[in-house]
GUVEXRO-117008 format. One record per residue: residue number from 0; residue in one letter; x, y, z of N, C-alpha, C in turn. Coordinates in Angstrom, 2 decimals, always signed. Layout:
<rs>
  num  residuo      n_X      n_Y      n_Z     ca_X     ca_Y     ca_Z      c_X      c_Y      c_Z
  NUM        A        X        Y        Z        X        Y        Z        X        Y        Z
...
</rs>
This chain:
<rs>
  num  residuo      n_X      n_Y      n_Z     ca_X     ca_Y     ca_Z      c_X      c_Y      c_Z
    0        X   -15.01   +11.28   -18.95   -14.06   +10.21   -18.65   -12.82   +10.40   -19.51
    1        X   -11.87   +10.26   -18.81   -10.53   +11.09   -19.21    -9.86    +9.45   -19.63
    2        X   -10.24    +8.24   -19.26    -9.36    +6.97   -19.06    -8.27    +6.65   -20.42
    3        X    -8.67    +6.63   -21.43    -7.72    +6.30   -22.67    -6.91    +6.96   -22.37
    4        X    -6.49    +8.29   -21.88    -5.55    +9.35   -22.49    -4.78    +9.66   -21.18
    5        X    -5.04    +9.91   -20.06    -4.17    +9.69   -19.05    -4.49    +9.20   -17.69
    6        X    -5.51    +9.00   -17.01    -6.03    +8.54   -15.68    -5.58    +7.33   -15.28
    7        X    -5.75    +7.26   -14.10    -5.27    +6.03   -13.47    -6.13    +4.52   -12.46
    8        X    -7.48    +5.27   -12.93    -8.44    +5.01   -12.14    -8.34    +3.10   -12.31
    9        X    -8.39    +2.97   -13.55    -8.56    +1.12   -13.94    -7.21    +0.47   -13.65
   10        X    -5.88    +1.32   -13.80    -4.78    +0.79   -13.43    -4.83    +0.46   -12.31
   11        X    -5.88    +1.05   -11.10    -5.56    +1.13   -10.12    -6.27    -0.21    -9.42
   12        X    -7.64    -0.02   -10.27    -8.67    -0.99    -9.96    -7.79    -2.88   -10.18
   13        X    -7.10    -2.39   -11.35    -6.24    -3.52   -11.85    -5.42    -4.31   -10.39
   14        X    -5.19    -3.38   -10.24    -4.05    -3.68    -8.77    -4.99    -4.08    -7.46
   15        X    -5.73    -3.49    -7.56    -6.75    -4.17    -6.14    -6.78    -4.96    -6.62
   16        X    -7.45    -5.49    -7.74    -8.23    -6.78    -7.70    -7.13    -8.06    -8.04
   17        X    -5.67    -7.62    -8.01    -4.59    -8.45    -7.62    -4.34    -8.64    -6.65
   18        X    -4.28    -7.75    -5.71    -4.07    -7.62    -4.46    -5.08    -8.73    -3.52
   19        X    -6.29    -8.22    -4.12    -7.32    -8.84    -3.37    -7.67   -10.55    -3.85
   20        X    -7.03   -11.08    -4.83    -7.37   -11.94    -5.50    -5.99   -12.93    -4.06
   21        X    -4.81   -11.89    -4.27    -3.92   -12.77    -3.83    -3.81   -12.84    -2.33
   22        X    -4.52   -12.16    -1.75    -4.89   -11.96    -0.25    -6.02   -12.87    +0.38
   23        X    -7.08   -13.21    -0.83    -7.83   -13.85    -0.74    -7.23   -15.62    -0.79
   24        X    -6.45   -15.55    -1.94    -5.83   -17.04    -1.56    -4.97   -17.27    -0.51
   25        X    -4.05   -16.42    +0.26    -3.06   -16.52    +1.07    -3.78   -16.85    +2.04
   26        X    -4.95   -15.53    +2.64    -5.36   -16.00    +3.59    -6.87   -16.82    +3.95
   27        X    -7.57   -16.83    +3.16    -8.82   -17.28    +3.29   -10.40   -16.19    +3.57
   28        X    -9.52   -14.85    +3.92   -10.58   -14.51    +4.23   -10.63   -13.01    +3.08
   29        X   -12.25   -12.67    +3.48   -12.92   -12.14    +1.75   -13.27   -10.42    +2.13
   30        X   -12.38    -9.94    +3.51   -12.45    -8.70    +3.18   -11.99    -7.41    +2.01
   31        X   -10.95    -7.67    +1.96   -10.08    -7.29    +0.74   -10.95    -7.37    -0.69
   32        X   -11.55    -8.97    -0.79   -11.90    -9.21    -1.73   -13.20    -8.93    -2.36
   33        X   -14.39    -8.80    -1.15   -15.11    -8.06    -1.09   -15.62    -6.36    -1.88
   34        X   -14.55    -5.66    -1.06   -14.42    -4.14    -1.89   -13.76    -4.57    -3.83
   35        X   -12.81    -5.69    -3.64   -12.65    -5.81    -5.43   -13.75    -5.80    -5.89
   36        X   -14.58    -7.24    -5.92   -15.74    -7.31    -6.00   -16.93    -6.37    -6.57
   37        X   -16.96    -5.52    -5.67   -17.82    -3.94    -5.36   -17.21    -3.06    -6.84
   38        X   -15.86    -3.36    -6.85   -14.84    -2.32    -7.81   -15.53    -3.12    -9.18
   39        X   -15.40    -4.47    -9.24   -15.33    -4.93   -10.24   -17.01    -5.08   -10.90
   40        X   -17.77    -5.05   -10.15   -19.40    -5.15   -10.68   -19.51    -3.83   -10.61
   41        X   -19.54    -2.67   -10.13   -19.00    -0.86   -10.98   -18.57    -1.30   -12.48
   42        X   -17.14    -2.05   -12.59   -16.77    -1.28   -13.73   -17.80    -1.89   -15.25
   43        X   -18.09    -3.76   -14.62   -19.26    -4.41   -15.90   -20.28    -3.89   -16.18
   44        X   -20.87    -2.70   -15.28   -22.07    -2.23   -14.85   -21.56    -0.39   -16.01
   45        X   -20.50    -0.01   -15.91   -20.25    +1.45   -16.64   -19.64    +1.05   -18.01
   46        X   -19.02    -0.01   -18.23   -17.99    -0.38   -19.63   -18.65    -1.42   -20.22
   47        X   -18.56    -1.14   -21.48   -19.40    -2.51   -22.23   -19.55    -2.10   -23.47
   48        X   -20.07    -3.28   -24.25   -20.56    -3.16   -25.62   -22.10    -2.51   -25.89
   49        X   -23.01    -2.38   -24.60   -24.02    -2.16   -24.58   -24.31    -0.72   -24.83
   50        X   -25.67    -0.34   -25.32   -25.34    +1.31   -25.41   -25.64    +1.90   -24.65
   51        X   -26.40    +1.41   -23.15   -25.96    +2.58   -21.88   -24.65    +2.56   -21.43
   52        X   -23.66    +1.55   -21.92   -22.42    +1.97   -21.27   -21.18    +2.47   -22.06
   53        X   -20.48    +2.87   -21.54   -19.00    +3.68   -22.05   -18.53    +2.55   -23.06
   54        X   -17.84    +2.97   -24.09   -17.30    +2.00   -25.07   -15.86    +2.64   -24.80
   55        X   -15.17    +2.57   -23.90   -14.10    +2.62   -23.70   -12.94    +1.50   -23.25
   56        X   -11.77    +1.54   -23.76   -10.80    +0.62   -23.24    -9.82    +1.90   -21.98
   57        X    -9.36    +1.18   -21.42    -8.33    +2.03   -20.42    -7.36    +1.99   -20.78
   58        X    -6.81    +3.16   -20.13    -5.45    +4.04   -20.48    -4.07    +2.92   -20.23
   59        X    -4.46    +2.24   -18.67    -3.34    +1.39   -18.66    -3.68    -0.02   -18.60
   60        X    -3.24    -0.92   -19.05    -3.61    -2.21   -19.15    -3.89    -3.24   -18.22
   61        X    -3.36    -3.07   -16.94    -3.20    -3.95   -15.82    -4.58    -4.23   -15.34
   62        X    -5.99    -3.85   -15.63    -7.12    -4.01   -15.53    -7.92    -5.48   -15.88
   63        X    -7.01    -5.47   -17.33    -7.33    -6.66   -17.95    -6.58    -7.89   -17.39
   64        X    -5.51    -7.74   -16.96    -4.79    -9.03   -16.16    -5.86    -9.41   -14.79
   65        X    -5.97    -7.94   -13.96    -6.91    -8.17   -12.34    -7.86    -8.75   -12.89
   66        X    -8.87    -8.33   -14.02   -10.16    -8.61   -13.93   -10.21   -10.34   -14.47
   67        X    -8.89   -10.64   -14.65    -8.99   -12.44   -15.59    -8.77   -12.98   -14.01
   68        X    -8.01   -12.25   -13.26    -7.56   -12.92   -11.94    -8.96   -13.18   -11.07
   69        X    -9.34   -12.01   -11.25   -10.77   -11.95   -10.28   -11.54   -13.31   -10.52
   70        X   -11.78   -12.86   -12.10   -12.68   -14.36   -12.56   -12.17   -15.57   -11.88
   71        X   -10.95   -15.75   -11.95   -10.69   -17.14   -11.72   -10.88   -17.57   -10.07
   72        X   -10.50   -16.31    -9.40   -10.96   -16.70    -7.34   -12.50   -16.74    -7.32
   73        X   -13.44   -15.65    -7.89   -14.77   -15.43    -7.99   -15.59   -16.95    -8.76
   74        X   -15.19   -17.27   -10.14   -16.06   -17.80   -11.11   -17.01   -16.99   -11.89
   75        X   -16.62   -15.52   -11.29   -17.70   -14.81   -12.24   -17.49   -14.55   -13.22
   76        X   -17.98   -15.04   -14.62   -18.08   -14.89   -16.00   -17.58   -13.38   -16.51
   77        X   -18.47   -12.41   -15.92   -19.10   -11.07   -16.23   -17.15   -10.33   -15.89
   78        X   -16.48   -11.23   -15.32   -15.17   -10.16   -14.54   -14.34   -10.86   -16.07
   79        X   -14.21   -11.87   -16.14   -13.33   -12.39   -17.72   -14.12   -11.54   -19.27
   80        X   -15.26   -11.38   -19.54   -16.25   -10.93   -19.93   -15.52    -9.24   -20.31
   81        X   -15.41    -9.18   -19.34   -15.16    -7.30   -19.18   -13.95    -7.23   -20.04
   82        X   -12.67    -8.08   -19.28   -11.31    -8.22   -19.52   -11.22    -8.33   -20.99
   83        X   -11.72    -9.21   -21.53   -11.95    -9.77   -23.32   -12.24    -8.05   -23.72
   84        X   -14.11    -7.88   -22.97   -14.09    -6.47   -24.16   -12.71    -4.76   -24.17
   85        X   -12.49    -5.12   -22.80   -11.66    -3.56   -22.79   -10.00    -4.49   -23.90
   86        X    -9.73    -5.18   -23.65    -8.86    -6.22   -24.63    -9.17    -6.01   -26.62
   87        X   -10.53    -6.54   -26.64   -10.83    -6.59   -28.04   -11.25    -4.62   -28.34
   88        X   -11.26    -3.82   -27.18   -11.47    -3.04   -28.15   -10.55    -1.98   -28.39
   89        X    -9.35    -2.16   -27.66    -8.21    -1.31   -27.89    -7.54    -1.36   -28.92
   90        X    -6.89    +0.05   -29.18    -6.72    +0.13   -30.81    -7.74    +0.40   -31.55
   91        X    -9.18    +0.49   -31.52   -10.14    +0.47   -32.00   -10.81    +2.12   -32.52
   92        X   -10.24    +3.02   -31.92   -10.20    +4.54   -32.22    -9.04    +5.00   -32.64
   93        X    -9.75    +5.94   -33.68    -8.67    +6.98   -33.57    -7.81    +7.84   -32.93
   94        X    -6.84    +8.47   -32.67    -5.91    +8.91   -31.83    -4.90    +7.93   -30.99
   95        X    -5.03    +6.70   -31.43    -4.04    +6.16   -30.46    -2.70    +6.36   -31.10
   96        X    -1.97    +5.99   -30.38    -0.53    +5.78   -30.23    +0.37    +4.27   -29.80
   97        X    +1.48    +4.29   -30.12    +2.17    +2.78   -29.46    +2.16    +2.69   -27.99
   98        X    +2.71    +3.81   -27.61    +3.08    +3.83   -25.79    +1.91    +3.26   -25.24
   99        X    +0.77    +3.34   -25.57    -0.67    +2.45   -25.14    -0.96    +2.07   -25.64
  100        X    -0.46    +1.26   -26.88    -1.11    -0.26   -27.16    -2.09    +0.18   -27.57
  101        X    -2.30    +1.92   -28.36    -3.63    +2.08   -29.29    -3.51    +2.30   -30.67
  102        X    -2.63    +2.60   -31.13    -2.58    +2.39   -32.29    -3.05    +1.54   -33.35
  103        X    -2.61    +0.57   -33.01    -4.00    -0.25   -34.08    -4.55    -1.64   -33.05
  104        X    -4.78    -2.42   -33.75    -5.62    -3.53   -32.88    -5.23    -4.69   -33.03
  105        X    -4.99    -5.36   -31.71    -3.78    -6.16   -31.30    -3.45    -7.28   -32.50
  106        X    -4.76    -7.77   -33.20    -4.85    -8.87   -34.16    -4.07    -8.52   -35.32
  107        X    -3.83    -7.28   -35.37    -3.06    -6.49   -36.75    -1.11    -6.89   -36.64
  108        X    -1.00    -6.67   -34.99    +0.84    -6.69   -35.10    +1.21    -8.42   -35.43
  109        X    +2.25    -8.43   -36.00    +3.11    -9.34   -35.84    +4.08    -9.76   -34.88
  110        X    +3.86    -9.09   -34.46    +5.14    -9.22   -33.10    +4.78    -8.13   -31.99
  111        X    +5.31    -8.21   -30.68    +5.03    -7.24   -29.44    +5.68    -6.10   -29.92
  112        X    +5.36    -5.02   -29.33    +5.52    -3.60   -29.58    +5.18    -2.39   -28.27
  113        X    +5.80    -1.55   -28.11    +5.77    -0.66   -27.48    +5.93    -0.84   -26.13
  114        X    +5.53    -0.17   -25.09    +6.15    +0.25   -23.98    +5.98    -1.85   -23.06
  115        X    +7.08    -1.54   -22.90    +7.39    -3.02   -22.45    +6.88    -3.28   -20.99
  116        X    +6.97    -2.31   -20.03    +5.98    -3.19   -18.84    +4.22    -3.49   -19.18
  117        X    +3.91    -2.07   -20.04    +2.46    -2.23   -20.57    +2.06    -3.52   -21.25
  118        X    +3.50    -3.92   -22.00    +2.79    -4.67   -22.89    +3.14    -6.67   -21.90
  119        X    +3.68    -6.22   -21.00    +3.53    -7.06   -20.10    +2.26    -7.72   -19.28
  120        X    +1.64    -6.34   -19.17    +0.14    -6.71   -18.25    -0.48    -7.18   -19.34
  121        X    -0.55    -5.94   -20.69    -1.58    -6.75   -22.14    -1.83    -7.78   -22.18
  122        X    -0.24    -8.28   -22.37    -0.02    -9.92   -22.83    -0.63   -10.73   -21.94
  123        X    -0.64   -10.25   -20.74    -1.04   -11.46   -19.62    -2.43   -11.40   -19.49
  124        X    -3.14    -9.90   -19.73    -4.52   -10.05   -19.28    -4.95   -10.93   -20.92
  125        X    -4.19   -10.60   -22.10    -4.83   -11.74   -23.23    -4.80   -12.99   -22.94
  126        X    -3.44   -13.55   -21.91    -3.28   -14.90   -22.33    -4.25   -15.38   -21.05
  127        X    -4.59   -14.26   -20.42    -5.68   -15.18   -18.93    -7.17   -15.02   -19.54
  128        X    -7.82   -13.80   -20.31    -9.42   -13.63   -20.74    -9.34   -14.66   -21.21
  129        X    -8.42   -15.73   -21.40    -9.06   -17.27   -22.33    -8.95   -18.30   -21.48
  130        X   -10.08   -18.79   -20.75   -10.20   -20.13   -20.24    -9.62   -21.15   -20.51
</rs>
């Protein structure tokens, strides 16, 4: 798994499950939302604190905004749940950098930093993982 360092796979997942969150309210109906769904019990099921799963955060942030969105059309715990851990554990290794919000760990800055649309989704998937 290549995700911290350049892939696009959770950015992408990020965006369905916006897509599908907001397709789902427009129109009422749960095809769209469905396949999120599918995307989003994959990723609680491979990422986690647990030790069969990946202790990874993703490369781009917009994951953590979809997956607070999901929670809130769904009610499922496990999709806000996810959002918090890939959130609390970035910055948390060595090798990061600013341009991804890895360098150190978010509780450390005083102020926003680095690449400004990234730290757009960050901010939003922090200020939504909180009920």
């Amino acid at each position: 798994m290549n995700d911290p360092d350049s892939s696009h796979e959770l950015y992408n997942a990020g965006h369905l499950f916006e897509a599908a969150a907001a397709h789902y309210q427009a129109t009422g109906k749960t095809n769209l939302l469905n396949v999120a769904i599918r995307e989003a019990d994959l990723l609680c099921q491979t990422f986690g604190p647990d030790t069969n799963q990946l202790h990874l955060w993703p490369g781009h942030e917009i994951v953590e905004m979809g997956l607070a969105r999901l929670y809130r059309v769904t009610g499922s715990q496990r999709y806000l749940d996810l959002a918090k851990y890939f959130i609390d554990v970035r910055g948390s290794r060595p090798r990061g950098d600013d341009y991804h919000h890895r360098a150190s760990r978010r509780w450390t800055r005083p102020r926003p930093w680095a690449h400004a649309v990234r730290a757009g989704y960050l901010y939003s998937g922090m200020a939504t993982s909180r009920p």
